[in-house]
Structures are given as structure tokens and as C-alpha cells.
C-alpha positions in Angstrom: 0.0 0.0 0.0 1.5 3.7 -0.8 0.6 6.6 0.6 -2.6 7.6 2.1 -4.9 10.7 2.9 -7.9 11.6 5.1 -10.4 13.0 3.2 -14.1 13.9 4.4 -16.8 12.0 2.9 -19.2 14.2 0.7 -20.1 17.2 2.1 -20.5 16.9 6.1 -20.0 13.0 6.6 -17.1 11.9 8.3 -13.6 11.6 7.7 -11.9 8.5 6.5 -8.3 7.3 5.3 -8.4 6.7 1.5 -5.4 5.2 -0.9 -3.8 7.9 -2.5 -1.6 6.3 -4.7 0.1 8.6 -7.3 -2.7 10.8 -8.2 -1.1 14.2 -7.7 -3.6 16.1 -6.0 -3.3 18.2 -2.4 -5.0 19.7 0.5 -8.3 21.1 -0.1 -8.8 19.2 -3.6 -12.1 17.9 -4.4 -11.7 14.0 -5.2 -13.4 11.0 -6.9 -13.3 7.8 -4.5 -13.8 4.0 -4.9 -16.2 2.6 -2.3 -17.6 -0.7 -1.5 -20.6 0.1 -3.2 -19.8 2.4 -5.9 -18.1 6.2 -6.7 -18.4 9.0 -3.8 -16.4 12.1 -4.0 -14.6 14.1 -1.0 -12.2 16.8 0.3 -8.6 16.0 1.1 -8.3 17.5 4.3 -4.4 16.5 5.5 -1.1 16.5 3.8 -0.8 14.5 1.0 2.5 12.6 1.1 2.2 10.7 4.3 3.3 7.4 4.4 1.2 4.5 5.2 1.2 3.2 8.8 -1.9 2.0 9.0 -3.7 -1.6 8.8 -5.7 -2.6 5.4 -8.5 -2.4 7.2 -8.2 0.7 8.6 -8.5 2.5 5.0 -12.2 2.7 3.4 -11.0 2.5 -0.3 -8.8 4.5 -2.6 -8.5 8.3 -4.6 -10.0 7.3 -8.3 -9.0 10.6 -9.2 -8.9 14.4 -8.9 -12.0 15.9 -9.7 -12.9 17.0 -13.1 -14.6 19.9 -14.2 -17.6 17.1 -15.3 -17.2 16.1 -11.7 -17.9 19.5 -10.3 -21.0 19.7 -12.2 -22.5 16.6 -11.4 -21.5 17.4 -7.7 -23.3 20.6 -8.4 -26.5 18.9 -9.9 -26.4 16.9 -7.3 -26.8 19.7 -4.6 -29.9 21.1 -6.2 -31.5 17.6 -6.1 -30.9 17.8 -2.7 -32.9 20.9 -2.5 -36.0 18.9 -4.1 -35.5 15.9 -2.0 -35.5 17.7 1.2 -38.8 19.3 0.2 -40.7 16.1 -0.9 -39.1 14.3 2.0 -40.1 17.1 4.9 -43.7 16.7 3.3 -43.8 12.7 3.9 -42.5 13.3 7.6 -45.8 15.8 7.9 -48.0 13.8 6.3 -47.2 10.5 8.5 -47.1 13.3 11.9 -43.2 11.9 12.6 -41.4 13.1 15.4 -38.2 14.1 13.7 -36.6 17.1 11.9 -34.6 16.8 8.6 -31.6 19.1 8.8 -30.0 17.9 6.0 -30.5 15.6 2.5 -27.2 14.4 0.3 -26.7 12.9 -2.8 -24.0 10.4 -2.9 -21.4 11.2 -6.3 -23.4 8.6 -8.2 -27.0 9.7 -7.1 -27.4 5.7 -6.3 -28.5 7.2 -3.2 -29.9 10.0 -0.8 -28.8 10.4 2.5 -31.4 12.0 5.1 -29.9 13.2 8.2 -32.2 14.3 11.2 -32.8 14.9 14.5 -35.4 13.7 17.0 -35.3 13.2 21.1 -36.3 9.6 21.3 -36.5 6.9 18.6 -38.8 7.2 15.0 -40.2 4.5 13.4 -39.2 5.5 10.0 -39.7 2.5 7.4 -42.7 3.6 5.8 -41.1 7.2 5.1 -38.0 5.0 3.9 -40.7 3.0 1.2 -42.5 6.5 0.5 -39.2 8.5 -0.6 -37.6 4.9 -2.3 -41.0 5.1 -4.4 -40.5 8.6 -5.3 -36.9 8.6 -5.9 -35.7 5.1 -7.3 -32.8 4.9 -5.7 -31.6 3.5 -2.2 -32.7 5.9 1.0 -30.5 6.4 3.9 -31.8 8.0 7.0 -29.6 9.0 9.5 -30.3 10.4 13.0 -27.1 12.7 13.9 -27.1 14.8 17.4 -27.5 18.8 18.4 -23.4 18.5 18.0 -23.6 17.2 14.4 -26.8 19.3 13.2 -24.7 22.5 14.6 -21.8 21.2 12.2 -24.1 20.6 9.3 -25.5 24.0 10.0 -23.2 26.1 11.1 -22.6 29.4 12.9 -20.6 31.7 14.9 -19.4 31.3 18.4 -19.9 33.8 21.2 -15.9 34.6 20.7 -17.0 35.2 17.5 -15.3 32.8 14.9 -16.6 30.1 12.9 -17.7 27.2 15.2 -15.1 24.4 15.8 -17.4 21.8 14.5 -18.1 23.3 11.0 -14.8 24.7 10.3 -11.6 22.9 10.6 -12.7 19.6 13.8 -12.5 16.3 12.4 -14.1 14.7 15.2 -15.8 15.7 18.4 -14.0 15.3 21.5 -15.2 13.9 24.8 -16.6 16.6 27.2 -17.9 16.8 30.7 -18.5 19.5 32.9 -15.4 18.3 34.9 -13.5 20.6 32.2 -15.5 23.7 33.1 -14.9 23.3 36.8 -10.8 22.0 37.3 -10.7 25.2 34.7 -12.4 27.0 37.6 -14.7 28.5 35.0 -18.4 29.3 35.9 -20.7 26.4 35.8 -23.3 28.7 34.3 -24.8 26.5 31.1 -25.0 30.2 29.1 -21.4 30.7 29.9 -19.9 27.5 29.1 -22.6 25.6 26.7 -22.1 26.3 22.4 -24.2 26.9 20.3 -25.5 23.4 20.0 -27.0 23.6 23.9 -23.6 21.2 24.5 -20.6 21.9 26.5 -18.5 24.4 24.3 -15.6 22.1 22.2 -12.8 24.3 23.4 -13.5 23.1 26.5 -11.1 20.5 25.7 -8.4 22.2 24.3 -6.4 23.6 27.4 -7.9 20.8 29.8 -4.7 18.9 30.4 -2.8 22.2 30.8 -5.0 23.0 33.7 -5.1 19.6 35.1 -1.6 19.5 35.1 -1.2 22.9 36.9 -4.0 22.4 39.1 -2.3 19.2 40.6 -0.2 20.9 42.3 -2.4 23.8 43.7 -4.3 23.9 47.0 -8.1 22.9 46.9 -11.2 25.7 47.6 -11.6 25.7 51.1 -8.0 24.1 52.0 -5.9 25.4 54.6 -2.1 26.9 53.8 0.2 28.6 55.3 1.0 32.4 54.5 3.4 34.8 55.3 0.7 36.3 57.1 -0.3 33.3 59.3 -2.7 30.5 58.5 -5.6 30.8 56.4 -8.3 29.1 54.3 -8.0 29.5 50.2 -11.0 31.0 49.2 -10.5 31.7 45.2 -8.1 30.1 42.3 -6.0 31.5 39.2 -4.9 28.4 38.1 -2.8 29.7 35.1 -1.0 32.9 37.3 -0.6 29.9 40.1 -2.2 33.1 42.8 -4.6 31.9 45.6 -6.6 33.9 47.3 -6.2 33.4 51.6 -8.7 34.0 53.7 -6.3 34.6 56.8 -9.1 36.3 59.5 -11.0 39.1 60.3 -11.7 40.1 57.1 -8.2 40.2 55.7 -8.0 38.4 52.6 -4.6 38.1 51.0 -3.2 37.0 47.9 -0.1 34.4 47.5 1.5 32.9 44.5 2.1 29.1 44.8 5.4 28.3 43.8 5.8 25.4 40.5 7.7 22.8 42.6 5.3 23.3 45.4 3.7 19.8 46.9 0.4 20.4 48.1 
């Protein structure tokens, strides 16, 4: 096997490992890909002369070929089809009073399929919306139920920091998050202060975690007692990053310390 790429699949699927081969193409290119079960096309979204490491079975097929202009225009046609499909299909969904919302329908590169994806709070018995948009369409219908995460990705947006959400502009995947994050980052555990756009815990929640873990290790606990120049006291406040605690040494005096790096607490 030669090299390899990630590239993600169609327009807001996920990302894969593909066979590159030596097709010269590079970051950002639109591609043509061999799947199991026909032609899709993609975005290369890494460097392009990486060296295989992986196992066969860790790569989902191989790079056909750069996209043509032809390609572009059936990827194109295949976007306004979408358009129509998501119509008819939101129409089934009313007619049959289902519990789900479409957010987004996509054409596979050789229109032998429509992808529906959606979002609903429990489970939806879909098969006879599957059999009413197969009759319609001809072709083989996927429906796929995605969460307030992914529909933010598909969507998109602007974040209260205000750039381009995480999600729909450069993360490949979504990270695991917990409100553990928020708090050993002694951030606010106010849901408007530290939830996204999606209603979820913000994604750059994650990005400095292990920093502050690491730091906070070796910093006294909220309501822990230390000793100051001033005499004993309890801490009362946190900067994890400047190392400063504030003491609560007594009769109103509260004073502020710096923990030294090398400090054992």
C-alpha cells in the first residue's frame, strides 16, 4: 500500500483514510473515491504525502482521481437535487405526523443514493417514510439520525468569541466533554457561559484541559488550609494559570499568595 490521505466523505460526513496512490492532488482538492458500493467524492483534508502506517483495514478504499470539471457539475446537480428531496421528504415526515426534523439531505457522487440526516429526542419509526421517498426517488434511501453536535456542524454558525464554530470549520471529530473541564478550569458552571451553540458543552472546552489539570495538581483545593506569610488561612479563590490563591487569613483580611511550581500540596 502507498501513501494515504484523510479526506471527508461528501459534504458533512465523516472523515476517512483513503489510498492515495500517485494521483497528484493536495490539501483542499475535491476527489473521486472507490467505495464498497460504488463512486463517492470528497475533500482531502491533510497533507498529501504521508506514508502509510496504518492496517488494510483501517482505510475505506482508494482516490479514483482528482476531480474534473464534469465532476464538479455533477457534484453541483447533485446539490440542487438535494434541494427537491428535502422538500418532498419534509412533506412525507408531515404527512405521517413523525417526530423528527430533517436538517440535511445528500446525494451520494453517483446519485445511487440519498442520505437523510435528522434529529429527533427519542426513537422514530421511519420505514414507511423510507418506502414512500424509495418510491418517489428510485434509488436507495438512507436516513440517519445525527445529534444537536452534528446538526450545529451541518448548519453552522458563529461562536460567542466570534469565529466560525469548531465543529463546522476545521474539527474532524468531536472530543469527549464533561463538565469536569469547566470546573478544574475554575470557570463558571453557568450553562449560558460555558454551553455552544448546540445547547452542549462548548468544544474548546477540551483544548487547554490537560494544561490546567496539570497545573491544578499541584495547587491547593477551595476551602483548603495553607500557610502564608501572614499566618494560616483558608483559600478561598483560584488563578490556576498565574498559580495566585486567594487566603482567607481572618478578620476580614483576605490576601493573595502565589504558589510556587515545585510546590507539593
Amino acid at each position: 500500500m502507498g501513501k494515504i490521505v484523510q479526506i471527508q466523505l461528501g459534504e458533512y460526513r465523516p472523515v476517512y483514510f483513503y489510498e492515495l496512490n500517485d494521483i497528484e492532488c493536495g490539501r483542499g482538492d475535491c476527489v473521486v473515491l472507490e467505495v464498497d458500493r460504488g463512486s463517492e467524492f470528497g475533500k482531502i483534508i491533510s497533507d498529501t504525502g504521508l506514508e502509510c502506517k496504518l492496517k488494510e483495514d483501517k482505510v475505506s478504499g482508494k482516490v479514483l482521481r482528482k476531480a474534473t470539471e464534469g465532476d464538479i457539475k455533477q457534484i453541483e446537480n447533485n446539490r440542487m437535487k438535494a434541494k427537491e428531496a428535502l422538500n418532498i421528504c419534509l412533506r412525507k415526515i408531515n404527512e405521517r405526523k413523525l417526530d423528527m426534523r430533517i436538517v440535511k439531505a445528500e446525494y451520494t457522487f453517483d446519485s445511487s443514493k440519498i442520505i437523510f440526516s435528522f434529529i429527533s429526542e427519542g426513537r422514530v419509526d421511519f420505514r414507511n417514510l423510507v418506502k414512500d421517498l424509495a418510491r418517489i426517488f428510485r434509488v436507495r434511501i438512507e436516513l440517519r439520525q445525527i445529534g444537536v453536535r452534528d446538526k450545529a456542524k451541518i448548519v453552522g454558525g458563529y461562536g460567542v468569541c466570534g469565529r466560525e464554530l469548531c465543529c463546522s470549520s476545521y474539527l474532524n471529530a468531536f472530543h469527549p466533554l464533561s463538565i469536569r473541564m469547566a470546573k478544574e478550569q475554575g470557570l463558571p458552571l453557568n450553562p449560558s457561559r460555558i454551553s455552544g451553540a448546540c445547547g452542549r458543552i462548548k468544544c474548546c472546552m477540551a483544548y487547554e484541559f490537560a494544561v490546567y489539570k496539570e497545573h491544578f495538581r499541584t495547587l491547593p483545593r477551595l476551602g483548603e488550609k495553607i500557610n502564608t506569610p501572614e499566618g494560616r488561612g483558608r483559600v478561598v479563590d483560584i488563578n490556576i494559570l498565574k498559580r495566585l490563591v486567594s487566603v482567607d487569613v481572618g478578620e476580614g483580611r483576605i490576601i493573595k499568595t502565589v504558589v510556587p511550581k515545585d510546590s507539593q500540596n
